[in-house]
C-alpha positions as CSV (number, residue, x, y, z in Angstrom):
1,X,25.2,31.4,-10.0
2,X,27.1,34.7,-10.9
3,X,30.3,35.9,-10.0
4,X,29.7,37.6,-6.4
5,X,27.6,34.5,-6.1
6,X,30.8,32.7,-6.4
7,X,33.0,34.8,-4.6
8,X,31.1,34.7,-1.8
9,X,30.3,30.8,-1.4
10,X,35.1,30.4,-1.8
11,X,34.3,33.2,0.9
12,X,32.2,30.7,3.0
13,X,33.9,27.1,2.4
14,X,37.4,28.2,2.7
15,X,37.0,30.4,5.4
16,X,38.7,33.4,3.5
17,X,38.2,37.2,3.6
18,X,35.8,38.2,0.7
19,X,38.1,40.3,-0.8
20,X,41.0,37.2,-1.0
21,X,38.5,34.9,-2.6
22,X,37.4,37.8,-5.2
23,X,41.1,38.0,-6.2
24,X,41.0,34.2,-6.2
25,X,38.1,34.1,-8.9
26,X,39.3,37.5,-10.7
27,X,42.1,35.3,-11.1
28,X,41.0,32.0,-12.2
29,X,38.8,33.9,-14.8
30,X,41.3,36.0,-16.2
31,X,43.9,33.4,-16.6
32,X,41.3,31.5,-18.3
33,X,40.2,34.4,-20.6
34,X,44.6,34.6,-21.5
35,X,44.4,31.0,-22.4
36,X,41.5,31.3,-24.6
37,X,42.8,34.7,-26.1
38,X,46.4,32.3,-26.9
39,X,44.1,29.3,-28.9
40,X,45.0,27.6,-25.6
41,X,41.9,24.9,-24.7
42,X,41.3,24.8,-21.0
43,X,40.3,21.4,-19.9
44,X,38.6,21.0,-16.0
45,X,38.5,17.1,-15.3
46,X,34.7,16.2,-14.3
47,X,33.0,19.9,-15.7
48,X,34.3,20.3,-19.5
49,X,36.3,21.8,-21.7
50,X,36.8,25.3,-23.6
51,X,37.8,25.9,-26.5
52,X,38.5,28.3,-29.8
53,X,36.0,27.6,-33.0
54,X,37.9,29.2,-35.8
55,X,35.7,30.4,-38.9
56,X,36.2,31.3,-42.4
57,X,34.6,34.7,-43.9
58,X,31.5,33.9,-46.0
59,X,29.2,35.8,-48.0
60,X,26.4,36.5,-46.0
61,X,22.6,38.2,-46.7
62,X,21.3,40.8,-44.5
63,X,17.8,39.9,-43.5
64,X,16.3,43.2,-44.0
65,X,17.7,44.8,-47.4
66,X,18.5,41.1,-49.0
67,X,22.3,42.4,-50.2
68,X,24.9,40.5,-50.1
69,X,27.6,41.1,-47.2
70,X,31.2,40.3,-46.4
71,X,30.8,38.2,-43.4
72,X,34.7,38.7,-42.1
73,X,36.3,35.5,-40.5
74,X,36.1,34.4,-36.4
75,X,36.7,32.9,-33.7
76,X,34.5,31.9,-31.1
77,X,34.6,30.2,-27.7
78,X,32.8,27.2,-26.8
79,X,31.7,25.2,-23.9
80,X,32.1,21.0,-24.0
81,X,30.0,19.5,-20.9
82,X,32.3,16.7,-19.4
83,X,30.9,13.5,-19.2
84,X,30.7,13.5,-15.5
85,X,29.0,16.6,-15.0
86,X,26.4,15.0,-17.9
87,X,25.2,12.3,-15.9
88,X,25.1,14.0,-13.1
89,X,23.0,16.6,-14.5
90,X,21.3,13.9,-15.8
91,X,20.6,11.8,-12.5
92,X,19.0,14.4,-10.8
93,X,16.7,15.3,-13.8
94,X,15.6,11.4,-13.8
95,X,15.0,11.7,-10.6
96,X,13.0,14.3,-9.9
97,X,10.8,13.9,-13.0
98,X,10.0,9.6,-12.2
């Protein structure tokens, strides 16, 4: 699913105007872009978590010349499946594959 995938199913199950549900989702998305931007984690009970990876600068190699480089330090998001949406997942795998 993308994100005019999404805006149109809130379109469909809460009976809103397409443009109100893209404002809904443009939304959502950018206040959770601001949280993750502020080291915030963003936690949706049932789906998962985000969250900020921080890492340290390293020396790195490149592949094609072999020289060192100055890999500078990071962060990175990151995506924890919640437990309920793992079994879910899950169940319907077992399912159709028994």
């Amino acid at each position: 699913m993308n994100k005019s995938e999404m805006i149109e199913e809130l379109a469909v199950q809460a009976n809103l105007h397409s443009k109100v549900a893209e404002t809904i989702i443009n939304l959502v998305i950018d206040s959770m872009k601001d949280a993750l931007i502020n080291n915030d984690r963003i936690e949706l009970r049932g789906f998962g978590s985000f969250h900020i990876e921080h890492y340290e600068s390293y020396t790195g190699r490149n592949p094609k010349t072999g020289d060192s480089i100055e890999v500078p330090p990071k962060k990175l998001p990151f995506f924890k499946v919640g437990k309920e949406l793992k079994e879910k997942i899950n169940r319907k795998f077992l399912s159709e594959n028994l």
